[in-house]
N, C-alpha and C positions, 0 to 999 in steps of 0.2 A: 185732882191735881190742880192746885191753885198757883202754882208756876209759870210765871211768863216763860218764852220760846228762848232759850240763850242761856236761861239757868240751871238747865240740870247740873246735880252735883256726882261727878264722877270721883270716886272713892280711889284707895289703895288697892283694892281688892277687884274693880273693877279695870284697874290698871294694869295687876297683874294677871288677870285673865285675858286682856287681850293681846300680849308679852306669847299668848298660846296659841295664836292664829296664823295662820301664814298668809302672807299676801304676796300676788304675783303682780309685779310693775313690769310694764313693759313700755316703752319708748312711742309713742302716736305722731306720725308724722301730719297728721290734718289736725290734730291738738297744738302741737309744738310742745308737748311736755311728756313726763312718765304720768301713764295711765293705771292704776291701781284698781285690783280687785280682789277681794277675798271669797276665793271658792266656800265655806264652808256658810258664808252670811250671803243669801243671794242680794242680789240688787246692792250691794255695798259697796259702793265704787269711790275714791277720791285721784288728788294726781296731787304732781308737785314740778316745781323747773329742773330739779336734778331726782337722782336716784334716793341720796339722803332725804330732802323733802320729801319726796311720796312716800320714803318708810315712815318718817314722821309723821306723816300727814296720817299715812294709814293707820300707823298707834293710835294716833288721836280718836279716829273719827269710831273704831272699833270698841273703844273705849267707851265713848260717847254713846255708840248703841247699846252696848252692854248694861248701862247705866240707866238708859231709858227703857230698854228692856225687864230692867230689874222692876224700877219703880213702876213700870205699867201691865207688870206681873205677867209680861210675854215667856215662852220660854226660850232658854237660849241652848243654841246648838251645839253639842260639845265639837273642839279641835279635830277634827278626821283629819283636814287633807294635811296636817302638818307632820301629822304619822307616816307620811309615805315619803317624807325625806332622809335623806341618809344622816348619819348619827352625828351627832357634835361635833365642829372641827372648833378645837383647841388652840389656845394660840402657837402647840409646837406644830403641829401637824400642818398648819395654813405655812408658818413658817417654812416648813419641808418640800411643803409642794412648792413653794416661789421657788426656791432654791434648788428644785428638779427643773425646772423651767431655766434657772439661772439668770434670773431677772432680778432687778432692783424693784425695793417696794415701790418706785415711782412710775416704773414700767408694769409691775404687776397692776397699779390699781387702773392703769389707762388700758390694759388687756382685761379688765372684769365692770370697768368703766364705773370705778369709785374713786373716790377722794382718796392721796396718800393717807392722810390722815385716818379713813376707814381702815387701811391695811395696817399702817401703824397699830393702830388700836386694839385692832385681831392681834397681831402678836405679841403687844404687851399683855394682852388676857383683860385691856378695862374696857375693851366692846365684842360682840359678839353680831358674826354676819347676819344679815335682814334675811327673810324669806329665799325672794330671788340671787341673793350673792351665795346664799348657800346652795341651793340650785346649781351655779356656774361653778363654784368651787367643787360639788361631785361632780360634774364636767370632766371639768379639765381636770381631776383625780382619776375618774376613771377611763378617759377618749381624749388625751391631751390634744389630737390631731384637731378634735373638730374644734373646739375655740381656737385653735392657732388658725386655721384654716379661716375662718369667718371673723377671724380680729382686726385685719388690714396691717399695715406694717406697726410693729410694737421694737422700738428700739431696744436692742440685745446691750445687757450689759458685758464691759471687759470687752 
């Protein structure tokens, strides 16, 4: 490997295998940021100042191993723990559930504490939720009480 530290070339392919990882961000109050980790790559940890950043962040850096894994002939671990989340939510389905809630997408993204624009984008069908928002969204699919419960007040629309 005659590669300086900052070069490796991460592919398409190594891009869309990490697109297969789940990564669970949670919120660190002695950090002051989302703390990222992905169960299936031990020790793979990144963060970011919001929820969006750390997913990105987490694409990235997953990616980035993958890449150096490949090229340093490691092997890589296939996807387990993204198997044990519940099935695809669709943009109608994400839609259905705000609107069992009865919430505007402005209030639904400050209840799952994403950007409008993440929700927007679910329901137009051109983004699909990160590890963790899908997590919350079989939540509050399946135990609507407990994210209402531990959301703090969420202005009701109408």
């Amino acid at each position: 490997m005659d590669r300086r530290y900052g070069e490796l070339e991460v592919t398409d392919a190594d891009r869309a295998a990490a697109s297969r990882y789940a990564a669970v961000i949670e919120w660190s109050d002695l950090d002051g940021v989302y703390v990222v980790t992905v169960p299936d790559i031990p020790n793979l940890h990144t963060h970011g100042a919001t929820r969006e950043a750390a997913s990105a962040a987490a694409n990235e850096v997953i990616a980035l191993w993958i890449a150096g894994a490949r090229e340093t002939e490691l092997p890589v671990p296939p996807p387990r723990f993204s198997a044990l989340l519940a099935a695809d939510f669709d943009a109608a389905r994400i839609a259905a559930l705000r609107k069992r809630f009865n919430l505007t997408q402005h209030e639904f993204a400050r209840l799952l504490n994403v950007s409008v624009g993440a929700v927007r984008g679910w329901e137009q069908g051109s983004r699909s939720p990160d590890g963790a928002s899908h997590r919350l969204l079989g939540i509050a699919e399946r135990d609507p009480d407990v994210l209402l419960r531990d959301a703090g007040p969420v202005w009701r629309a109408g």
